[in-house]
N, C-alpha and C positions, 0 to 999 in steps of 0.2 A: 194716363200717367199723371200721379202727382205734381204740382208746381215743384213741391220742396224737391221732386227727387227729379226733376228736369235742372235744377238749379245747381242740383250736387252732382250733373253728368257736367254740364259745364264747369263746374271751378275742376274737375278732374281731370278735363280733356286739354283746361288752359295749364295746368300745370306740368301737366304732360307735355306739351304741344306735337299731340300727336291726336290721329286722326283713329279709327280702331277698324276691327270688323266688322263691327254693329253698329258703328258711330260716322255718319259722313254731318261733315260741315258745308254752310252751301253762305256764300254772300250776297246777303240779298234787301240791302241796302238803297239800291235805286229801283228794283225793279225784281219781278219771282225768274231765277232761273228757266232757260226755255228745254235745257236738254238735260232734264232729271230721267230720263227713261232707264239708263246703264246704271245707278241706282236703285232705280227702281225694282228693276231684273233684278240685280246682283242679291240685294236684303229678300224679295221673294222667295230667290230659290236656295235660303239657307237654312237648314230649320229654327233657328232663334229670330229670323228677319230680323229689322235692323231699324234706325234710328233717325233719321235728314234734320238738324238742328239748322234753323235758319239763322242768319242775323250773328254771326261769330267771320271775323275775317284770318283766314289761317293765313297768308302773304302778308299781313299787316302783324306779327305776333301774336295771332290771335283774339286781339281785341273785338269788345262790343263792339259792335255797329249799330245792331238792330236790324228791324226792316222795317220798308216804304209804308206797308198798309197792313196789317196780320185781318183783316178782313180778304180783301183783295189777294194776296197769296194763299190762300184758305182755298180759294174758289180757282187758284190758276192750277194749283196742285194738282185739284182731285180733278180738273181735267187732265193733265199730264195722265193720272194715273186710271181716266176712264179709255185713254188709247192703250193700254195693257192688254193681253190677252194672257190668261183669263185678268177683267177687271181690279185690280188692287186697290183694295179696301183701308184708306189709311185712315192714324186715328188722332186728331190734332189734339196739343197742349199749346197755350201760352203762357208766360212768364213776365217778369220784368226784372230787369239785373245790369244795376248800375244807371239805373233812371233809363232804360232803353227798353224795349219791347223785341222778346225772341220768340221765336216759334219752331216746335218741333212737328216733325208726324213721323207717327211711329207706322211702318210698313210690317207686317205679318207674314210670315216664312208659310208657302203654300203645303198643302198635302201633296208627299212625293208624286202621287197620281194625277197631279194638274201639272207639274215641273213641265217644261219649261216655260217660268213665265214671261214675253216677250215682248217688243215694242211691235203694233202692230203695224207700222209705215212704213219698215223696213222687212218685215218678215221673219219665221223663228231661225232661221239660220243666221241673218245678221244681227239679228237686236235680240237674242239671248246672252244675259253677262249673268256671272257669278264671280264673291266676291272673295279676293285674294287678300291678306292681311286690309292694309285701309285704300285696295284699288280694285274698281271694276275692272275684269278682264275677260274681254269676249269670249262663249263658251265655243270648246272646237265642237268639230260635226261627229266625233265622237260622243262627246259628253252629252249632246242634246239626242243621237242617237239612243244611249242607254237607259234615258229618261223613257225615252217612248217603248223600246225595247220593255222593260217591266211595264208600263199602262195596258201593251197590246198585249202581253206575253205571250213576247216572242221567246221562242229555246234555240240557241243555237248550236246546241251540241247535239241538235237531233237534226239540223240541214241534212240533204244528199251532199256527198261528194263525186262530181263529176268524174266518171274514169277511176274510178276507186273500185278492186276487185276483190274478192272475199278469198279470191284461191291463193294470198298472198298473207291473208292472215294465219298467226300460232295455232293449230289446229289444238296442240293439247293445251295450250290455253284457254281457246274456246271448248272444249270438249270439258274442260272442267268448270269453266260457267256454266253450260250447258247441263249440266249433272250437278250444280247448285241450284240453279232455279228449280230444275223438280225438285228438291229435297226442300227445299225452304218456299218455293210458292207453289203447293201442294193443289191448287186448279188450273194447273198449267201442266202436271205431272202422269194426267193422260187424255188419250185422246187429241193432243194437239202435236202438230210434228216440230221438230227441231227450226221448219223454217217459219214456222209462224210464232213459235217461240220467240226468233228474232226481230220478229218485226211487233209482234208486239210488247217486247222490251225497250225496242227503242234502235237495235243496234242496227238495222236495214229497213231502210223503205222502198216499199216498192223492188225487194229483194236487192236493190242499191247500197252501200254501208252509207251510215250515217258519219257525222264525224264523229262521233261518240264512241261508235262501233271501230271507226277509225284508230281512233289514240290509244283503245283498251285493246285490240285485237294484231292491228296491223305490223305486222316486223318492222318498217321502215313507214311510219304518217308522214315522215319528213321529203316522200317522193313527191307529196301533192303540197303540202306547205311546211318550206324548209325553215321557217323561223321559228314555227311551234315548237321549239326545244329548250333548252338551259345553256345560256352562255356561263362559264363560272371560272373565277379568277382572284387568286390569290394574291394582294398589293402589299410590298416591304417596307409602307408607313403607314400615315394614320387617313391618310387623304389620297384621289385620283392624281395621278401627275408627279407623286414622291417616286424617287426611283432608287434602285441599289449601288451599293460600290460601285460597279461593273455597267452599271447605265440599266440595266434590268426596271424596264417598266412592271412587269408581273415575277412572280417566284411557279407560279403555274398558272396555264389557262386552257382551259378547254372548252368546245360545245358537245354538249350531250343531247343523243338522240334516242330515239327507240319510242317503239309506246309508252305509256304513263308509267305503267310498273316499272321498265326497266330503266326508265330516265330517271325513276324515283331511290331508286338502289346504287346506283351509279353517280347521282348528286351526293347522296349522303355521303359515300364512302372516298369523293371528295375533297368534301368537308374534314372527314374526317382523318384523312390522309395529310393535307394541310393548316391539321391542327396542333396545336401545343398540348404535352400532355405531363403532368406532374405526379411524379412517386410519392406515396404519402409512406411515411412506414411509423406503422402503431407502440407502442410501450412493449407490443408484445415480439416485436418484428416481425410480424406481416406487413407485408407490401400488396400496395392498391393505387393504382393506376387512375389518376384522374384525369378527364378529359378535359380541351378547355370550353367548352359547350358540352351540357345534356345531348347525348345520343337521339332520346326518344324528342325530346322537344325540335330538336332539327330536321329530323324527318317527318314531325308534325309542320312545321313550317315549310317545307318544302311541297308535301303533298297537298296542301290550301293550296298553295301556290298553282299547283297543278290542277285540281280541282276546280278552284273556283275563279278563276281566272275569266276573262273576258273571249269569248272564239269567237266571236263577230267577225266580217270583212273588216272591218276597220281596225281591226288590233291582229291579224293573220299574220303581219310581217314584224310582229314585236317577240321577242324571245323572253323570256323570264331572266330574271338576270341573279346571280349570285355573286355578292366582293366581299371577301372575305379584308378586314381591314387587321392593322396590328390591337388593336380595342376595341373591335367591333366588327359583326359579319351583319350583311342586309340582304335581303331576300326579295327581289319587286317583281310584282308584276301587274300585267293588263287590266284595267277594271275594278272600279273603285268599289266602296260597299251593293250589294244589290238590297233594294227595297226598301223598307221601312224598321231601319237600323240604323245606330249612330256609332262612331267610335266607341265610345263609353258603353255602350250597352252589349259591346262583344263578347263572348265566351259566358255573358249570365242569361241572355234571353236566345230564343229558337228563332235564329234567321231564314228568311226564305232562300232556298236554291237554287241559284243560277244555271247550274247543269244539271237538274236533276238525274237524266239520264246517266250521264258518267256517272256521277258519285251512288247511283242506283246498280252499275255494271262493277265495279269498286270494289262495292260491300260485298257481293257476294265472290267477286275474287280475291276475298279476307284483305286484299289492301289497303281499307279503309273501313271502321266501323260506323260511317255515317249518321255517328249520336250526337254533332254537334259537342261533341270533348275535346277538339284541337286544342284552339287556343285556353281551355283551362290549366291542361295537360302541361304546353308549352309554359304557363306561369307559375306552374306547379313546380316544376324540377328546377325550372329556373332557382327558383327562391328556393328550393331544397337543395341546391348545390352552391348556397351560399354569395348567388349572381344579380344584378340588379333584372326585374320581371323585362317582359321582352316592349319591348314600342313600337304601336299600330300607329301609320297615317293613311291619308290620303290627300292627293294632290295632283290635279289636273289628270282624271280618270289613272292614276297608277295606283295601285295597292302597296306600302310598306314597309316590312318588318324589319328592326331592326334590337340585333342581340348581343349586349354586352358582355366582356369578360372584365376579369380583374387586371388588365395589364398595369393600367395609371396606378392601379391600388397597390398592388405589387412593386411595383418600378418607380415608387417616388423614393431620390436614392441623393444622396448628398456627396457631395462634391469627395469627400473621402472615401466613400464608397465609391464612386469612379477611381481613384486611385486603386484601390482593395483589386478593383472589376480588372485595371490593366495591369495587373501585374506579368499579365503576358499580354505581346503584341494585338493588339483590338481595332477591327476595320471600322469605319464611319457606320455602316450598318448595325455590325454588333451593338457599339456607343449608343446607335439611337432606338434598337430593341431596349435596349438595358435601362434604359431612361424613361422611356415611358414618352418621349415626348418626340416632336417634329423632327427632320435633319435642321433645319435652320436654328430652332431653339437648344439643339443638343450639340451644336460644335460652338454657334459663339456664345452662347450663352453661360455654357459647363465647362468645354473641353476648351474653348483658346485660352480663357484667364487660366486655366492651368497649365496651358503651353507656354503662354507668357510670364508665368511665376518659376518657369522652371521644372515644375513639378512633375510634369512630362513632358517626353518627347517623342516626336515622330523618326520614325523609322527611315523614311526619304526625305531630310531636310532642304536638299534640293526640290524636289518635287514635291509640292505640298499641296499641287492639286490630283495628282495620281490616283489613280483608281486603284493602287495596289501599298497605300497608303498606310501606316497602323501606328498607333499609339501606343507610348507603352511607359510605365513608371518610371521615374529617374533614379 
């Protein structure tokens, strides 16, 4: 790193005073910090790794300090980071800023294939961290599992299922994979029987189902692991915890079970069941039906979800989850990106497959074209039904998406248009659909100065906290 551009992270971090993802402060004024290791870890296993600026005190306003010796911290560092495993390689700058002496060292973000990298005194399960906005936070035995999981690849959707029987699976489900594969993998189309077909697809080993075989075939996968389904749940504001009129935490909620296809058809319609949908009608009077989500983009997000999801032991008792919010629906699940992928590079480059198997049993039960067009798909219709594109995260091994509508856009409505809106009696819910905005921001904010001007009135002015409550024009 440049002086000049070590000089211009500092005047931006004091102006900030704030610490960043890539950016840790460390004071080191008397002496080189002794426990840089969760640092250390955290900028390693990021792909941008990260930044340790010495000689800045963030508890003092972040003033200069300096440090003791920028020889001597040099030499105590790269021990810290020769107890690393693998070794972390850092790469010093000094400076001078405001007649003081700083010292950075820039840490380098390893190849997903060394991840995780860890303090070796305490072992990779305790001294692996990864970093959360501007704090190290221990990785769980999860997150350090899925590291290793892609190094050694492992598959987990090709484990046996203990006690799992074949004579429980869709016969004419299988029967019509079965009659795919020869038709589309034309050296498997004779001479091999039906059971070796299985097993060398992936879906039984050892004449055992896989789980793979499990989730595509089986009536009920949810006898052997009850959480591998879809919780999905309808909320009457904008946020977990808002509730309706009537105290209603949810407007609907269900768990969806079955194999992958049928959880997949059964999520959507859902969604779709619980959606808003707008009549448009043309100059010509035709009437066309809009939905408030893309059709196809929801059930592109729904079956990732399924797909590529995490089946490890360690994520077995996580369900996928669906909340439909009043602005927005999210889609999460198990298992962060696999491989050598970043957010950013999603839906334009060919990621690796975490289940190959499934999404290989999938394609040929047309439920999935496994070309890698999910998520283009999904930002496609999005933006062609005039909606903001969809939002990929990850965060502490969870996958997710999340898909806005126009409600804000729609529903930003002024104070006479609440008048207009109550010209007949109007429940608290209604008022906070119509708004666009929270219960709290939509009764004292909107609706009391207009109870208090007069300009309406409640229905039970006795009861003003009544769940059977309504407002209505003066």
């Amino acid at each position: 790193m440049q002086e000049e551009t070590l000089k211009r992270i500092v005047d931006e971090i004091r102006k900030q005073k704030t610490e960043k993802q890539t950016v840790e402060l460390k004071l080191a004024q008397y002496g080189c910090p002794t426990r840089l290791y969760d640092t250390l870890s955290s900028f390693s296993n990021q792909d941008d790794g990260g930044i340790i600026i010495f000689g800045i005190d963030e508890k003092d306003g972040y003033k200069v300090k300096g440090v003791y010796d920028p020889q001597d911290l040099q030499k105590r560092v790269t021990e810290q980071c020769k107890q690393m495993e693998p070794v972390v390689r850092a790469l010093f700058t000094i400076c001078e800023i405001e007649g003081k002496v700083i010292v950075s060292a820039e840490v380098p973000g390893v190849d997903i294939a060394e991840r995780p990298v860890f303090y070796k005194g305490v072992g990779r399960i305790k001294g692996s961290y990864m970093r959360v906005g501007e704090s190290d936070e221990p990785m769980s035995e999860y997150e350090i599992y899925s590291y290793e999981a892609f190094r050694k690849r492992i598959h987990d959707d090709i484990r046996v299922v203990d006690g799992a029987k074949m004579q429980l699976f869709d016969e004419k489900r299988l029967d019509d994979y079965l009659e795919a594969v020869k038709r589309e993998r034309r050296n498997l189309s004779e001479h091999v029987s039906d059971e070796e077909i299985l097993e060398l697809m992936g879906v039984t080993s050892d004449g055992k189902p896989t789980l793979a075989g499990l989730m595509a075939f089986s009536r009920y996968p949810q006898t052997y692991f009850p959480q591998l389904c879809i919780t999905a749940v309808s909320l009457p504001g904008t946020e977990m915890g808002i509730v309706g009129d009537d105290g209603e935490r949810f407007m609907d909620n269900k768990r969806i079970t079955g194999a992958v296809p049928d959880m997949l058809e059964e999520a959507v319609e859902f969604v779709r069941r619980n959606s808003r949908t707008k009549t448009i009608v043309d100059d010509e009077g035709h009437r066309q039906d809009k939905p408030e989500y893309p059709v196809k983009a929801v059930r592109e997000a729904i079956l990732n979800a399924l797909v590529h999801r995490d089946y490890s032991i360690h994520t077995e008792n996580v369900p996928i989850r669906i909340e439909m919010y009043r602005d927005r629906m999210e889609v999460l699940s198990s298992g962060g990106l696999y491989g050598k992928i970043s957010i950013d590079a999603l839906g334009k480059v060919h990621p690796e497959t975490r289940n190959a198997v499934l999404a290989n049993i999938l394609e040929l039960l047309k439920v999935t074209e496994n070309r890698y067009s999910g998520i283009p798909t999904m930002r496609t219709e999005f933006i062609s039904a005039g909606l903001p594109a969809p939002v990929f995260s990850v965060n502490h091994g969870e996958f997710k998406v999340v898909m806005k509508n126009n409600f804000f856009k729609e529903n930003v409505v002024s104070k006479e248009a609440i008048l207009d809106f109550c010209s007949v009696p109007r429940s608290r819910t209604e008022l906070m659909e119509f708004t666009g905005k929270s219960r709290t921001h939509t009764m004292v904010n909107l609706v009391a100065p207009l109870v208090e001007s007069g300009k309406l009135k409640m229905t039970l002015p006795d009861k003003p906290k009544s769940s059977k409550q309504r407002f209505v024009r003066s």
